[in-house]
VOPAGU-2260 file (C-alpha; in pm, 1 decimal, decimal comma):
REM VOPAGU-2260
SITE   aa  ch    i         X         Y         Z
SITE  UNK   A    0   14493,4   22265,3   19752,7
SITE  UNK   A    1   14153,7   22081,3   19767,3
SITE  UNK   A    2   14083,2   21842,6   20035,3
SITE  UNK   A    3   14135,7   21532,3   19775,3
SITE  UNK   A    4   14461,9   21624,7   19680,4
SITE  UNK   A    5   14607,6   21657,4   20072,2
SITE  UNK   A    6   14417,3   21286,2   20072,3
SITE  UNK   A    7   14625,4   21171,9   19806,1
SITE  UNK   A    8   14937,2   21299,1   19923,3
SITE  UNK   A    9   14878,7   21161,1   20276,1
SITE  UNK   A   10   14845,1   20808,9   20120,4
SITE  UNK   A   11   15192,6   20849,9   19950,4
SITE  UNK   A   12   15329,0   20923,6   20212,3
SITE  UNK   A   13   15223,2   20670,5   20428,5
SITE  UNK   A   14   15305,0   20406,3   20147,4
SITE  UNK   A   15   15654,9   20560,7   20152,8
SITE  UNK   A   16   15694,8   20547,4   20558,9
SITE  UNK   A   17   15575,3   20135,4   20506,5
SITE  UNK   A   18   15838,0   20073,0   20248,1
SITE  UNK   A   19   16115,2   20236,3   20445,7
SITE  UNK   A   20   15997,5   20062,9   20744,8
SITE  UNK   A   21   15996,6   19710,4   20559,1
SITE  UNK   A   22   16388,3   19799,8   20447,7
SITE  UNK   A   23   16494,2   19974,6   20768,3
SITE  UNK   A   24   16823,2   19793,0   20791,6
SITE  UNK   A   25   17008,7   20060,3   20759,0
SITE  UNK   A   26   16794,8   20298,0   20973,3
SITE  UNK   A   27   16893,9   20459,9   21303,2
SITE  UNK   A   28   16702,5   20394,0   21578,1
SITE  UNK   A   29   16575,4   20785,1   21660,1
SITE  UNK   A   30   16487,6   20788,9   21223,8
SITE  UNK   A   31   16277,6   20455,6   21358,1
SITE  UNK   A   32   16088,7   20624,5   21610,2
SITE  UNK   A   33   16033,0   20929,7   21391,6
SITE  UNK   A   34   15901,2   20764,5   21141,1
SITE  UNK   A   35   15693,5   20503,8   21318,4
SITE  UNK   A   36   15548,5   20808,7   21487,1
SITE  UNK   A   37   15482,1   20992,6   21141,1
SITE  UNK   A   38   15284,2   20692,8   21044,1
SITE  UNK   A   39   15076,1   20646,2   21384,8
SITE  UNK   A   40   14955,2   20986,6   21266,4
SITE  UNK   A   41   14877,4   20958,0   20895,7
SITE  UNK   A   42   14673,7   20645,9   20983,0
SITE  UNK   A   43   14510,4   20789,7   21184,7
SITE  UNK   A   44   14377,4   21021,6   20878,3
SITE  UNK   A   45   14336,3   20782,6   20634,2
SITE  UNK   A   46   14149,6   20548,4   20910,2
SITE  UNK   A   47   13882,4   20853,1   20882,3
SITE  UNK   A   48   13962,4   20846,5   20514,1
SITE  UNK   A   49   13882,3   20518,2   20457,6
SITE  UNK   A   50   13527,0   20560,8   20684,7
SITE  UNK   A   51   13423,8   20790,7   20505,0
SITE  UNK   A   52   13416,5   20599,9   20171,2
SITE  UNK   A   53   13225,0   20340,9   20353,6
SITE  UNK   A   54   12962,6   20585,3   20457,7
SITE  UNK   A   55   13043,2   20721,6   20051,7
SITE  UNK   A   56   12937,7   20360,6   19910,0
SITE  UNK   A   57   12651,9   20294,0   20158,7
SITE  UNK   A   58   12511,0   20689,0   20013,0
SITE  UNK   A   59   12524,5   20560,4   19635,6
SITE  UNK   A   60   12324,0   20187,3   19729,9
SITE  UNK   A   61   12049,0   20420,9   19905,1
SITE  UNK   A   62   12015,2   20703,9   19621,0
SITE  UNK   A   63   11972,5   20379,3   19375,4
SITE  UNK   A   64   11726,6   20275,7   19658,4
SITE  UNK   A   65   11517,4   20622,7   19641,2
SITE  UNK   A   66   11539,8   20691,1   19262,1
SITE  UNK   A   67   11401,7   20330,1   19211,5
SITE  UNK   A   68   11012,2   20343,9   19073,8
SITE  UNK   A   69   10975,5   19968,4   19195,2
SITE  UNK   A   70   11037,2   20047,6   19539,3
SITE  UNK   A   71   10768,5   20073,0   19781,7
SITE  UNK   A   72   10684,8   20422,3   19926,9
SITE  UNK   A   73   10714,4   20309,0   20333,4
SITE  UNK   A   74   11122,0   20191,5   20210,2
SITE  UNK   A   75   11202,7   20497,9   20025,6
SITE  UNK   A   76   11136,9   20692,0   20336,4
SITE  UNK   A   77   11315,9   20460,3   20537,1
SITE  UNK   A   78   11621,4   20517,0   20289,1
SITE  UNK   A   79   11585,8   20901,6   20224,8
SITE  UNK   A   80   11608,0   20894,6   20645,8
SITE  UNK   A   81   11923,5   20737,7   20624,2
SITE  UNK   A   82   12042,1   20914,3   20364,9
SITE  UNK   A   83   11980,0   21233,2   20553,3
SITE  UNK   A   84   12213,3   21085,3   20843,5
SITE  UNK   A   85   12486,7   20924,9   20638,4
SITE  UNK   A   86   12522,3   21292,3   20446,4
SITE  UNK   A   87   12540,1   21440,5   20775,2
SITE  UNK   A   88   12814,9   21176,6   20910,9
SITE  UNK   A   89   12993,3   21250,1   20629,2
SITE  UNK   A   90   13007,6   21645,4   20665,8
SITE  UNK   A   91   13102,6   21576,7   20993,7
SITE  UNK   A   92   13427,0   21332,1   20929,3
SITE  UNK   A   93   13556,8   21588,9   20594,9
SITE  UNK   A   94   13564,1   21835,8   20889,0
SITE  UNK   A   95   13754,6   21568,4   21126,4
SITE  UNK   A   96   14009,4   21505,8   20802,7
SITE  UNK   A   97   14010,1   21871,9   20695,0
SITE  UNK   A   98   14133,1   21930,3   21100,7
SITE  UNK   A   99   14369,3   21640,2   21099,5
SITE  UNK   A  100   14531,3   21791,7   20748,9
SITE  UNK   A  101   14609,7   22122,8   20897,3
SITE  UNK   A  102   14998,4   22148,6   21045,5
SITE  UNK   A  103   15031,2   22060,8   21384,8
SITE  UNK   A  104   15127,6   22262,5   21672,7
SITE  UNK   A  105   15419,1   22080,9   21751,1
SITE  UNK   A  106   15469,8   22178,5   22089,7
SITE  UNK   A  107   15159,8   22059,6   22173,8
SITE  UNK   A  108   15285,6   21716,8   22291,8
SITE  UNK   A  109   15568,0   21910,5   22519,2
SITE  UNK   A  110   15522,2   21877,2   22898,5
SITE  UNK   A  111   15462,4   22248,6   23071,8
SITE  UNK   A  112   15620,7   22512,0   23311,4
SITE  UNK   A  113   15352,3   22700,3   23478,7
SITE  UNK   A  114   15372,8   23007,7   23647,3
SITE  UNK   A  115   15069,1   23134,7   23848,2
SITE  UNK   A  116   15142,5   23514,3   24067,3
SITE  UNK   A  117   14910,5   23755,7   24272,2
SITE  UNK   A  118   14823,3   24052,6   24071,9
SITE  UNK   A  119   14573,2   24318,9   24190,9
SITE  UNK   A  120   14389,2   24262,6   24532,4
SITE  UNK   A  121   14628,1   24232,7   24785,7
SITE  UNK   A  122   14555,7   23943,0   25034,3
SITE  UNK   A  123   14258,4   23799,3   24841,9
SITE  UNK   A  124   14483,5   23813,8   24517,8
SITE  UNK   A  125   14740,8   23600,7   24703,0
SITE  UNK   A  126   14459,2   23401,2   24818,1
SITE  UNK   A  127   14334,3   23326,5   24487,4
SITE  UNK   A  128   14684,9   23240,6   24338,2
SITE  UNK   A  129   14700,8   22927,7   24571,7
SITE  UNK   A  130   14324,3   22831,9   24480,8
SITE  UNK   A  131   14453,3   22861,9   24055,5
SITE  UNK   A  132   14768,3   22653,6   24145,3
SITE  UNK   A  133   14578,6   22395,2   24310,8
SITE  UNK   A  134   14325,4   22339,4   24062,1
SITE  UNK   A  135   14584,6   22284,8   23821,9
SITE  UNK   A  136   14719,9   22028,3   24034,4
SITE  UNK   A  137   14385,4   21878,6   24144,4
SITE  UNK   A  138   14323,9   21844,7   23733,4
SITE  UNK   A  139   14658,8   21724,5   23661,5
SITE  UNK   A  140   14591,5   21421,4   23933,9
SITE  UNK   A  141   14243,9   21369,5   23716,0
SITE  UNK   A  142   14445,8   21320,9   23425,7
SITE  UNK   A  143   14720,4   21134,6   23543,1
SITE  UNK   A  144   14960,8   21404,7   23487,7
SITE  UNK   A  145   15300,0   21423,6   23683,5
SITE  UNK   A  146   15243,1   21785,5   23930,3
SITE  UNK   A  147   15582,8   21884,7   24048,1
SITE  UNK   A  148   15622,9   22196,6   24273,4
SITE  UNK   A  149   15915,4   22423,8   24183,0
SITE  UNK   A  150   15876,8   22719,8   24374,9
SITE  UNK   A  151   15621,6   22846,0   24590,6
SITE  UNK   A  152   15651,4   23213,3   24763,3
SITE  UNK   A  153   15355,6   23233,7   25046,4
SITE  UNK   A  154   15211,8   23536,9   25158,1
SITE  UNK   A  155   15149,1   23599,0   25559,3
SITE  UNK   A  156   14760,8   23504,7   25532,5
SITE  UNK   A  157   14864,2   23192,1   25327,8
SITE  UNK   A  158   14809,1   23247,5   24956,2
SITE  UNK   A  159   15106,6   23299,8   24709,1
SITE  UNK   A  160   15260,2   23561,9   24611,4
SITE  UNK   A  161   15379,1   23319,5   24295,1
SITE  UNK   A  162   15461,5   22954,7   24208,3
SITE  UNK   A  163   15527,2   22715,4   24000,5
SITE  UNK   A  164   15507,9   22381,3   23883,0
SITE  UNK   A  165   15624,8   22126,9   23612,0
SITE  UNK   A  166   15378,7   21951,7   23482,1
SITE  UNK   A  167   15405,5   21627,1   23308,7
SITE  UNK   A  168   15238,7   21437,3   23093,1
SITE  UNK   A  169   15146,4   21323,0   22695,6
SITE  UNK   A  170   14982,8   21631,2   22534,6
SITE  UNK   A  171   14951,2   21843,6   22839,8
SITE  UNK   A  172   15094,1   22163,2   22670,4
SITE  UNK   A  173   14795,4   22130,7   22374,2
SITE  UNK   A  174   14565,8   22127,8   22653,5
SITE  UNK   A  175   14643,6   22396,1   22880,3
SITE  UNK   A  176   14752,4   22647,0   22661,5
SITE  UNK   A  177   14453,9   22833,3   22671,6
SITE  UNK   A  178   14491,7   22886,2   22986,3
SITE  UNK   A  179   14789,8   23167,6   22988,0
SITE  UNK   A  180   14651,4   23511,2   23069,6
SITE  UNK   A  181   14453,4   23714,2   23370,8
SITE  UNK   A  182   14216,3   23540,5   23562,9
SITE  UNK   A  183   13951,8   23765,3   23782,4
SITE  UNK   A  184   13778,1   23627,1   24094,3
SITE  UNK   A  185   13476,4   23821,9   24235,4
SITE  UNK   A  186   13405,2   23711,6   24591,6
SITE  UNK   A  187   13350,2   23839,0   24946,7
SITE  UNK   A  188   13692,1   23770,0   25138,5
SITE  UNK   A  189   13722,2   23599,3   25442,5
SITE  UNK   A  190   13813,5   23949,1   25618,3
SITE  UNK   A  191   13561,9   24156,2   25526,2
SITE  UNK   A  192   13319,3   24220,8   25761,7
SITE  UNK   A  193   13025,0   24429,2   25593,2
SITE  UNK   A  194   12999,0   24123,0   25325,0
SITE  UNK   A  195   13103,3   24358,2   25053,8
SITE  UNK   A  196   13213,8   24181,5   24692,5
SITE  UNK   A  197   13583,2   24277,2   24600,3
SITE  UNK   A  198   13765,4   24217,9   24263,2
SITE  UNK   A  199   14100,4   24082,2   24229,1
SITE  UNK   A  200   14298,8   23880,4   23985,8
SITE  UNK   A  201   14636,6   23686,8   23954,0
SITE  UNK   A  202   14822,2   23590,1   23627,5
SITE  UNK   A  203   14888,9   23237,9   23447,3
SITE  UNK   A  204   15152,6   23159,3   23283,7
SITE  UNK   A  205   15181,5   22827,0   23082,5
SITE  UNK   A  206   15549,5   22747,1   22886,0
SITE  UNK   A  207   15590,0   22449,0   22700,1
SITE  UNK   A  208   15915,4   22333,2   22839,9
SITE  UNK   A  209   16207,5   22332,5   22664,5
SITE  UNK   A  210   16490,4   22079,9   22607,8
SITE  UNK   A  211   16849,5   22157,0   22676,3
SITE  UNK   A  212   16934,6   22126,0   22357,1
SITE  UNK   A  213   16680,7   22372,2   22214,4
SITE  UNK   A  214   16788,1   22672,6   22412,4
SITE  UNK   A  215   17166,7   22691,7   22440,8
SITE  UNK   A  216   17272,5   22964,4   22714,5
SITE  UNK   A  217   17646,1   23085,6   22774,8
SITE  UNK   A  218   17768,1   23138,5   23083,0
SITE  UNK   A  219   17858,2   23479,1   22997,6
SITE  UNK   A  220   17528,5   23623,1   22918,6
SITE  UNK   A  221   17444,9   23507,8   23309,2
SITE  UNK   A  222   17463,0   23641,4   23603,2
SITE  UNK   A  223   17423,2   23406,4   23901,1
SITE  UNK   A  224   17377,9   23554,3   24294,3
SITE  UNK   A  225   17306,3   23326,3   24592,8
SITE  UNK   A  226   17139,2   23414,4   24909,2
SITE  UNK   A  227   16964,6   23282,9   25178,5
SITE  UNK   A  228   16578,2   23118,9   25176,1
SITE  UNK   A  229   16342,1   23330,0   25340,0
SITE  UNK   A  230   15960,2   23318,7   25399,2
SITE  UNK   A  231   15700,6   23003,5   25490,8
SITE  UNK   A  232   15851,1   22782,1   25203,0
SITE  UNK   A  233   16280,1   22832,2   25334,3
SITE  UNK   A  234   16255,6   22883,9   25710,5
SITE  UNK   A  235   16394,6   22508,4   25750,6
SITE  UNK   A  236   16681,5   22589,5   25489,3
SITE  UNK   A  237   16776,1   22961,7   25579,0
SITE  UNK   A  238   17087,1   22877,5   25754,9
SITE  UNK   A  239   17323,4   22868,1   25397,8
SITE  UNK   A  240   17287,8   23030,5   25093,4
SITE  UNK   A  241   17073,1   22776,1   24908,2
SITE  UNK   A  242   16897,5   23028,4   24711,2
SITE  UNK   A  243   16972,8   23112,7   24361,9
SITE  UNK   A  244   16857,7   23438,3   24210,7
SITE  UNK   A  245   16961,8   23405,5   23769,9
SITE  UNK   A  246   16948,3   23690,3   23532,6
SITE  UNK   A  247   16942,9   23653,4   23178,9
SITE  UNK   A  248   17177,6   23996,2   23068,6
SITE  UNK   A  249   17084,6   24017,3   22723,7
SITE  UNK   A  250   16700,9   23938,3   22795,1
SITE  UNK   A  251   16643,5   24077,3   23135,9
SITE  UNK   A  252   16470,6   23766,7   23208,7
SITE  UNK   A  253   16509,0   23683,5   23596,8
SITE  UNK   A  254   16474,1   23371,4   23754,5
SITE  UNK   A  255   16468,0   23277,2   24176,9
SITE  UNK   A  256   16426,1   22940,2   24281,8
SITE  UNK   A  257   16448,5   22837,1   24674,3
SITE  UNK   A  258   16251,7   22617,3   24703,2
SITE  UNK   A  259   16517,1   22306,9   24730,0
SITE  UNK   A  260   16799,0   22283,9   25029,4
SITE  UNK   A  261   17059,6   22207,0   24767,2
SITE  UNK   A  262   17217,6   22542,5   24545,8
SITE  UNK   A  263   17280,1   22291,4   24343,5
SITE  UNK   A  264   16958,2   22168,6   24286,7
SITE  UNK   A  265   16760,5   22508,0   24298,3
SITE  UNK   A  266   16999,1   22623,9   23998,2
SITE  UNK   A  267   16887,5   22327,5   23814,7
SITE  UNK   A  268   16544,6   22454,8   23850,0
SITE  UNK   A  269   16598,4   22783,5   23757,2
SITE  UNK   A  270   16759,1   22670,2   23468,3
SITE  UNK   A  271   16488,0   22447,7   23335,0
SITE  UNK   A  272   16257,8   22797,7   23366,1
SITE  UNK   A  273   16475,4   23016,1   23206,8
SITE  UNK   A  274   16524,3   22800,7   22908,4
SITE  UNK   A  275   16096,8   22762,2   22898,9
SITE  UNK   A  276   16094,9   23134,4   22935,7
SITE  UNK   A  277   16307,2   23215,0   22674,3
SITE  UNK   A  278   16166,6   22933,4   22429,0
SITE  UNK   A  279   15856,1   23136,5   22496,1
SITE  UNK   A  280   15977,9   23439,5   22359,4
SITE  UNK   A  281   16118,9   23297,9   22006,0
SITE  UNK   A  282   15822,8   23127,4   21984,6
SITE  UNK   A  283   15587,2   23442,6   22057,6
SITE  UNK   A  284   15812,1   23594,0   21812,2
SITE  UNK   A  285   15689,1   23316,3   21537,6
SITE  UNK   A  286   15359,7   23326,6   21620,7
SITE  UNK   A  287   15330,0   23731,1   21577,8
SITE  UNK   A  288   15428,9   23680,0   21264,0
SITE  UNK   A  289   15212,8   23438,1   21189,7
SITE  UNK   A  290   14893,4   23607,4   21351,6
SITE  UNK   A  291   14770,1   23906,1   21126,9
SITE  UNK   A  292   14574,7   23638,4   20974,0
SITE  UNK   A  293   14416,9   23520,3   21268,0
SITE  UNK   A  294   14311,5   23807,9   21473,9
SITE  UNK   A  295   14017,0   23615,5   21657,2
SITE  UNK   A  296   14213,9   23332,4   21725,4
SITE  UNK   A  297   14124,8   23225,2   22095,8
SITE  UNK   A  298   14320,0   23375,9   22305,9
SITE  UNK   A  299   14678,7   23499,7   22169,9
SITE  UNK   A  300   14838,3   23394,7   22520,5
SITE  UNK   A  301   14912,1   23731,4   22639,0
SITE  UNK   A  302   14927,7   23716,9   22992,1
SITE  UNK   A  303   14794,7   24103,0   23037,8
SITE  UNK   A  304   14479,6   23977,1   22820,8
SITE  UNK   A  305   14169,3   23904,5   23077,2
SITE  UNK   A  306   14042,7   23539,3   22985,9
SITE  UNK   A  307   13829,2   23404,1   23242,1
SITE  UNK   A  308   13640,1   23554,6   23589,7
SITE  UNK   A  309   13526,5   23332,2   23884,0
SITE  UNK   A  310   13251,7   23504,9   24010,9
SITE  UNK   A  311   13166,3   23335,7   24337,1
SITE  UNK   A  312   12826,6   23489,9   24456,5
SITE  UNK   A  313   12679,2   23373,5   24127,2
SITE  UNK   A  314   12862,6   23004,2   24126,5
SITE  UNK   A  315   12973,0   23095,1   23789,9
SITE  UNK   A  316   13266,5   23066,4   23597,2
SITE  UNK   A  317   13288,1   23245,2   23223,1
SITE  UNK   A  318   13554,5   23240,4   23006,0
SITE  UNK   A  319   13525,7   23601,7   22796,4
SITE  UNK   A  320   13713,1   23472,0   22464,9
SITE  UNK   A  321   13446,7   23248,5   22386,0
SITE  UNK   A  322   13144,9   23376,3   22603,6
SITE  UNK   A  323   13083,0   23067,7   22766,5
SITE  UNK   A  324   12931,7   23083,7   23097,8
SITE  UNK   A  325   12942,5   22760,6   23359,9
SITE  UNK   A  326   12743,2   22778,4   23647,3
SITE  UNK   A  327   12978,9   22496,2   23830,0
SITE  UNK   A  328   13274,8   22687,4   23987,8
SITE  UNK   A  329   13326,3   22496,5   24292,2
SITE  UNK   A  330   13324,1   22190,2   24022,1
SITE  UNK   A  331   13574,4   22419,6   23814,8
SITE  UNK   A  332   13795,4   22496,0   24097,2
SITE  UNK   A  333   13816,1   22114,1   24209,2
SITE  UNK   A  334   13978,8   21999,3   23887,0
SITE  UNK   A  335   13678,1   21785,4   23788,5
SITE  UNK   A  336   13464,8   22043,4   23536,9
SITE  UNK   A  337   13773,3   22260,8   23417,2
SITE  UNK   A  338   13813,7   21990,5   23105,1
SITE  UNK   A  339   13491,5   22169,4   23024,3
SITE  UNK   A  340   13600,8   22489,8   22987,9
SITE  UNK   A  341   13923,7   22359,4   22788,9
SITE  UNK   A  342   13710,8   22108,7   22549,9
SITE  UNK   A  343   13521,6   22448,7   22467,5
SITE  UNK   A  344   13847,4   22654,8   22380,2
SITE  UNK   A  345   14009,2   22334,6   22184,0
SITE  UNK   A  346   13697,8   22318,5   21991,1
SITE  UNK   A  347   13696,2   22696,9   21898,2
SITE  UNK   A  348   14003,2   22708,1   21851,9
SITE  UNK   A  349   13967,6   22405,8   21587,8
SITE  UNK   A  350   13683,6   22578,0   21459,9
SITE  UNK   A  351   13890,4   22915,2   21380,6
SITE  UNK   A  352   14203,5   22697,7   21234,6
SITE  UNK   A  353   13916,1   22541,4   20962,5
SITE  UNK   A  354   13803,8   22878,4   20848,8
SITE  UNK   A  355   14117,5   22994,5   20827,9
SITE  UNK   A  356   14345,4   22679,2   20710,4
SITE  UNK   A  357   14642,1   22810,9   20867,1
SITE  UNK   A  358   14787,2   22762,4   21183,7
């Protein structure tokens, strides 16, 4: 369907959405919000609609302008220059509308469960886990996103073996999806003595998180065991069996939280992961079907796939699915340059949805 026909039948629709909204007496009030939300995003398509039929008009006064024999030379350039920049504008908006036309991810707006864990490297993999989690948290304070800690399981030198957070926000989900997969640091540890540079990595995991109503779970397919907190992060609670180990039977998926004093409350939190996990998983399941289309899409989200290395002796970060190097990785690792990195991967990832039109 050409772009001009997706035009028209955004304006319908947003005509439509008006006229039910004028005669919305008999309206409930979640149909309100839906629609009121439907129409917050078609205007803003036909806003970039509409500018570009400015920049459309002021195109056809300037080509009268240029193909005018009366007009003095000096003008004509003056007007062939901006005719040069208003065709460029334009090109540049049908690409913002084309974007803005293509289906939505829908779970982009959804808040996010994320999981970071230790993977090869021992110590210095453990080390590195707590220096991922807390540049997620040092970027979600940048952006005025709500960091909760779930779980956190230390190691003896003080990195993590794994943890997780909730994080909360509008739109957080779009933005750090990208960021799901193996991350390698390169870097001489603390312990080693002859200043050689070892390799290790730890895993990301980022779940859009799912409401209780999406994922229904019976009580049967569960298997719930308690036990007593152990490690840095329960040695004040390890008195009672606050701990709450959940497996999933028909997945295999298992869950531990221990993080809380309460059983009560550490189920709760186990509960809210599970359901992510296994929204995850049917929505993997749509998206594989979806992807033989899109091979180079960046980054599939597959958390054995290597995305990004911190290489330390260089001060560089570079992400491999786009082959963009940074040379800021203490900036990176703070929180305040990783929006960087994640504009890039939006923008590719935009980029790749154009060429293809599909999502």
């Amino acid at each position: 369907m050409s772009l001009e026909n997706n035009i028209d039948k955004i304006v319908f629709r947003q005509k439509e959405i008006e006229n039910l909204l004028v005669n919305s007496t008999e309206l409930k009030a979640s149909e309100l919000a839906d629609l009121s939300r439907e129409l917050s995003e078609i205007k803003s398509i036909t806003d970039l609609v509409n500018k570009k039929d400015v920049l459309v008009r002021e195109i056809l006064d300037l080509t009268e302008i240029i193909n005018d024999k009366n007009v003095d030379g000096d003008i004509k350039d003056i007007a062939t220059d901006e005719f040069n920049l208003l065709k460029k504008n334009i090109n540049e908006l049908e690409n913002e509308i084309q974007f803005a036309l293509l289906p939505k991810d829908k779970d982009d707006i959804r808040n996010v469960i994320l999981e970071v864990r230790a993977g090869t490297g021992g110590d210095e993999a453990g080390l590195f886990a707590s220096d991922l989690f807390l540049m997620y948290e040092k970027l979600s304070i940048k952006n005025k996103w709500k960091f909760e800690v779930m779980d956190v399981s230390e190691t003896s030198v003080g990195g993590y073996k794994e943890a997780q957070a909730n994080i909360i926000g509008n739109g957080v989900f779009g933005r750090l999806k990208f960021e799901s997969g193996v991350h390698r640091v390169q870097r001489v540890p603390t312990t080693e003595t002859s200043g050689r540079i070892h390799t290790s990595a730890a895993t990301v995991a980022v779940l859009p998180e799912a409401e209780d109503l999406e994922i229904l779970i019976a009580e049967k397919d569960l298997r719930v065991d308690v036990f007593r907190s152990s490690g840095p992060g329960g040695q004040s609670v390890n008195t009672t069996d606050s701990a709450v180990r959940i497996t999933h039977i028909p997945s295999g998926i298992v869950v531990s939280q221990q993080d809380e004093k309460s059983q009560h409350k550490n189920r709760a939190k186990a509960m809210k992961i599970l359901q992510s996990r296994l929204y995850e998983v049917e929505r993997q399941k749509q998206q594989d079907q979806r992807s033989s289309a899109r091979k180079n899409q960046v980054g599939s989200g597959d958390r054995s796939e290597r995305i990004r290395t911190y290489n330390f002796p260089q001060g560089r970060v570079t992400d491999h699915r786009i082959n963009l190097t940074l040379h800021k990785l203490e900036k990176i690792l703070s929180g305040e340059s990783l929006d960087d990195l994640i504009d890039a991967l939006v923008v590719e990832d935009r980029m790749l949805k154009l060429a293809s039109n599909d999502l």
